[in-house]
N, C-alpha and C positions, 0 to 999 in steps of 0.2 A: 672557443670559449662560450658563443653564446651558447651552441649547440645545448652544450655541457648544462650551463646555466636553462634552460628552455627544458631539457632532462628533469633537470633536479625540482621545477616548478611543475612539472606536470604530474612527477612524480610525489610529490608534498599534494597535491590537488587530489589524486586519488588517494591517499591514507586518510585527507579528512574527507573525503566520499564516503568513503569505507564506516570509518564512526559514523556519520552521520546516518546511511542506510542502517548500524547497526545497532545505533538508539531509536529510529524510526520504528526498526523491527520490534523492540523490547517494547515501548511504548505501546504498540499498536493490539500488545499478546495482555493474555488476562491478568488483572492488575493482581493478581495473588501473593503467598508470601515470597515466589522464586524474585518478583520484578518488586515488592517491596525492599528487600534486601539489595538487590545491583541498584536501587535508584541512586544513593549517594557516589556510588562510583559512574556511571554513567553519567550524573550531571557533572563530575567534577572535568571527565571528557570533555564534554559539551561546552565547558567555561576554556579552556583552552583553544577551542579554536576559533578562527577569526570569521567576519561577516554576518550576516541576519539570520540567515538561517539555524546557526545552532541557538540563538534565541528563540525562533520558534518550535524548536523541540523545547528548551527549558520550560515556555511557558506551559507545557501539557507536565512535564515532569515537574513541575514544581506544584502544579493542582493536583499530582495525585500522591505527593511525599505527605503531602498536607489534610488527604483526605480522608476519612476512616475507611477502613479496611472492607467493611461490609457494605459501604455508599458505595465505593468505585467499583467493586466487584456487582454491584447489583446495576450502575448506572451502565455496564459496557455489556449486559447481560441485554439489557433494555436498548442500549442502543447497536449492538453486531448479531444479535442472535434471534432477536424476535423482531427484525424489521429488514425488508428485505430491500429497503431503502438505501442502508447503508452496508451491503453485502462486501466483504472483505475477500469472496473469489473473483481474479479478475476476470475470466473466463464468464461465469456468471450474467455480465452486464452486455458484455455480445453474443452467447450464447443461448445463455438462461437452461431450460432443461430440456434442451434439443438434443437432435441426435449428433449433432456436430460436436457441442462439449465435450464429449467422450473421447474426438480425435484431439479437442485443445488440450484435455488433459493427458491425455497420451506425450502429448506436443512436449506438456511442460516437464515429465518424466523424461523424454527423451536429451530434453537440454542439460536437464542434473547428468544423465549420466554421461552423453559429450563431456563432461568438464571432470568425470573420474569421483564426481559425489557419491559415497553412498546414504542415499536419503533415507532418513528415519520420518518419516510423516508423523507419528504418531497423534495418527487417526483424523489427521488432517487431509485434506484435498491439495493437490501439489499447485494448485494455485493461487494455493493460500496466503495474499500479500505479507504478512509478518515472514511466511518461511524466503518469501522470495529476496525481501530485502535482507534477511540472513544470509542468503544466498550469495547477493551480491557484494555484502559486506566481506564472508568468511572467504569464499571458494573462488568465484571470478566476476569479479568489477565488470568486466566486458562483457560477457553473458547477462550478467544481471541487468546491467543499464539497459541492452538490445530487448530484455523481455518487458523490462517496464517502458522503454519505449515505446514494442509492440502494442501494448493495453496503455496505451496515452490515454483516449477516448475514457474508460472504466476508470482510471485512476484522477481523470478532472472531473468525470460524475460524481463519484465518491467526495472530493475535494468540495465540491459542490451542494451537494447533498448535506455535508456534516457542515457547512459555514452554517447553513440555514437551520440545523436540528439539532447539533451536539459542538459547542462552540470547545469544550473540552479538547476533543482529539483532532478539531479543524486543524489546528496549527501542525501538524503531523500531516496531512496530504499537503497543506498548501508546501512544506518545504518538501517531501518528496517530488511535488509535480514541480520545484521550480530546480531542481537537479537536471530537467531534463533540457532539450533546447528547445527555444521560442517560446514566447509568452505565452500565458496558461490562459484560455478560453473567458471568457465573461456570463457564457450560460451555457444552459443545456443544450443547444439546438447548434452552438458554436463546437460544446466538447463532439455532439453525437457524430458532427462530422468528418471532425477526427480520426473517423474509421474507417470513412473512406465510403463507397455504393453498396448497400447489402449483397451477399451472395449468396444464388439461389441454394436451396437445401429444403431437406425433409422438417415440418414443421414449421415453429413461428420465426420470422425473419431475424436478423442480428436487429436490436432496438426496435424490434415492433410494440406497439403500443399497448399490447397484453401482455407484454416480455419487461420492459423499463417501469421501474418505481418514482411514476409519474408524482407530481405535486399534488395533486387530487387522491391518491390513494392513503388510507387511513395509516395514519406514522407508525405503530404497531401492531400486528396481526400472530396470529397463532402460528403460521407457519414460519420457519426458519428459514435462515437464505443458504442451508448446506442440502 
């Protein structure tokens, strides 16, 4: 019986895993008319289930049900696309535009199709965190958690990054980094660790200091983080 009972809990604990990566994902993609229109059913998910975290999804869904159409689309323009601050590839933040990203992106192609995905990118980078947390919501929980596992480090800089610059979509990493195990970092120099000793390679190291979107560099620049 407990067995049975200990089943049925673990398996209740991944369904709302599941939502909660899959409002994470939605939130995190362009505020436009597709995520205008799921916002009332995605929150009315989010009210159903239990503990803190699916209020910190609410609180990003609930400032952008409320926001005009042309604000939130121009504020997530301002904050994912023209700052490489808050770069939404995880790859991106150990790699940057080395020659090694080439094999993480490969990497993360290669996990979709282990799990029988066929992935539509559309024209996205397959480490692209909204596709990933789609991932783990629709296709396999287990792969998904092991990849954002993997990119701990990227995903508590992001988390990091956006407390200090876009208080809006903070609440969206801080509960995806708290899915994961062990308390989430207190700085940058705590997350960078996370990653573990750089590995040699061609070009600038994992987190080299021309590579990471240091506190000092200007919060918006002309180049994009794709």
């Amino acid at each position: 019986m407990r067995n049975k009972a200990r089943s049925s809990e673990e398996s209740r604990s991944g369904a709302h895993e599941r939502v909660l990566y899959a409002a994470a994902a939605a939130l995190l993609d362009y505020p436009g008319p597709r995520l205008q229109a799921m916002l009332p059913t995605l929150r009315a998910a989010l009210a159903e289930l239990p503990g803190p975290l699916p209020q910190l999804l609410e609180t990003t869904a609930s400032q952008l049900a409320h926001d005009d159409e042309a604000v939130a689309c121009r504020r997530y323009v301002d904050t994912f696309d023209l700052s490489r601050r808050h770069a939404l590839h995880l790859s991106y933040w150990t790699d940057g535009d080395t020659r090694r990203r080439g094999e993480a992106l490969a990497a993360f192609k290669q996990r979709y199709r282990d799990s029988g995905w066929v992935v539509d990118l559309d024209g996205e980078l397959p480490d692209f965190l909204p596709l990933v947390l789609e991932f783990a919501a629709r296709v396999d929980l287990t792969a998904g958690r092991s990849i954002l596992s993997e990119y701990r480090a990227s995903l508590e800089l992001l988390r990091i990054e956006l407390a200090a610059d876009a208080p809006v979509y903070a609440p969206v990493l801080e509960a995806v980094c708290a899915t994961l195990p062990g308390p989430s970092p207190t700085n940058r120099a705590e997350a960078m660790a996370l990653a573990g000793p750089p590995v040699e390679q061609v070009g600038l190291e994992p987190f080299d200091p021309r590579l990471l979107p240091l506190a000092g560099e200007p919060r918006y620049s002309s180049e994009g983080a794709h």
